[in-house]
N, C-alpha and C positions, 0 to 999 in steps of 0.2 A: 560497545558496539551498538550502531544503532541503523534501524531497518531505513532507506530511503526508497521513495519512489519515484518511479520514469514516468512520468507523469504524460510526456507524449505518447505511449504505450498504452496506457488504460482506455478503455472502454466502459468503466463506470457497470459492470455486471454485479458490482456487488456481493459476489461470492466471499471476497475477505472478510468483508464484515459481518456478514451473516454469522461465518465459521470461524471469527479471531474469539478466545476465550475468554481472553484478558478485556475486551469492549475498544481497544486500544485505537480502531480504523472509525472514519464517521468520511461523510458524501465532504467534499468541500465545495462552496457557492463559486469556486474560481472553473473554468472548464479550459480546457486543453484547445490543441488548434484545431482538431476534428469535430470538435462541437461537447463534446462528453463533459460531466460532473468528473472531476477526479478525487480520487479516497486518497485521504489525509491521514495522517499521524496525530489525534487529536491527545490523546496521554501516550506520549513516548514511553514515561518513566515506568508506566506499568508495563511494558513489552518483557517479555520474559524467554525471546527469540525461541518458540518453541517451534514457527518454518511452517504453522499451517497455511499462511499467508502463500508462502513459498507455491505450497501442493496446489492449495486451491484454485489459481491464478492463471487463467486461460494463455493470458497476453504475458507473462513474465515479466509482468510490472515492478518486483522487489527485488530490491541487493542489499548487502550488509555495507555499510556506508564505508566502511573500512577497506572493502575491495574493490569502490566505486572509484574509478580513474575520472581523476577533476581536470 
């Protein structure tokens, strides 16, 4: 299972990365259509889905990719 992000949704606050343990979120140089930096997945493999991303997450940016309707 692996975290994806709604990349229209973020606002680039930064809270996940600040507070992800694993280091696992970094800014990405791509931005969204509002203008923002969006936080990337930069080592998936170290994700260890322990959801702080989840809590932290003003805009409910994260879903477990597995429950994400494509």
């Amino acid at each position: 299972m692996i975290v994806k992000v709604l990349e229209e949704r973020c606002k680039g606050c930064g809270l996940c990365i600040e507070f992800c343990p694993k280091k696992v979120l970094v800014f990405s140089e791509r931005r969204n259509q509002q203008g923002y930096k969006i936080v990337a997945l930069a080592f998936p493999e170290k994700c260890n889905q322990c959801g702080i991303c989840y809590l932290m997450c003003p805009e409910v940016v994260f879903v477990k990719e597995d429950s994400f309707e494509k």
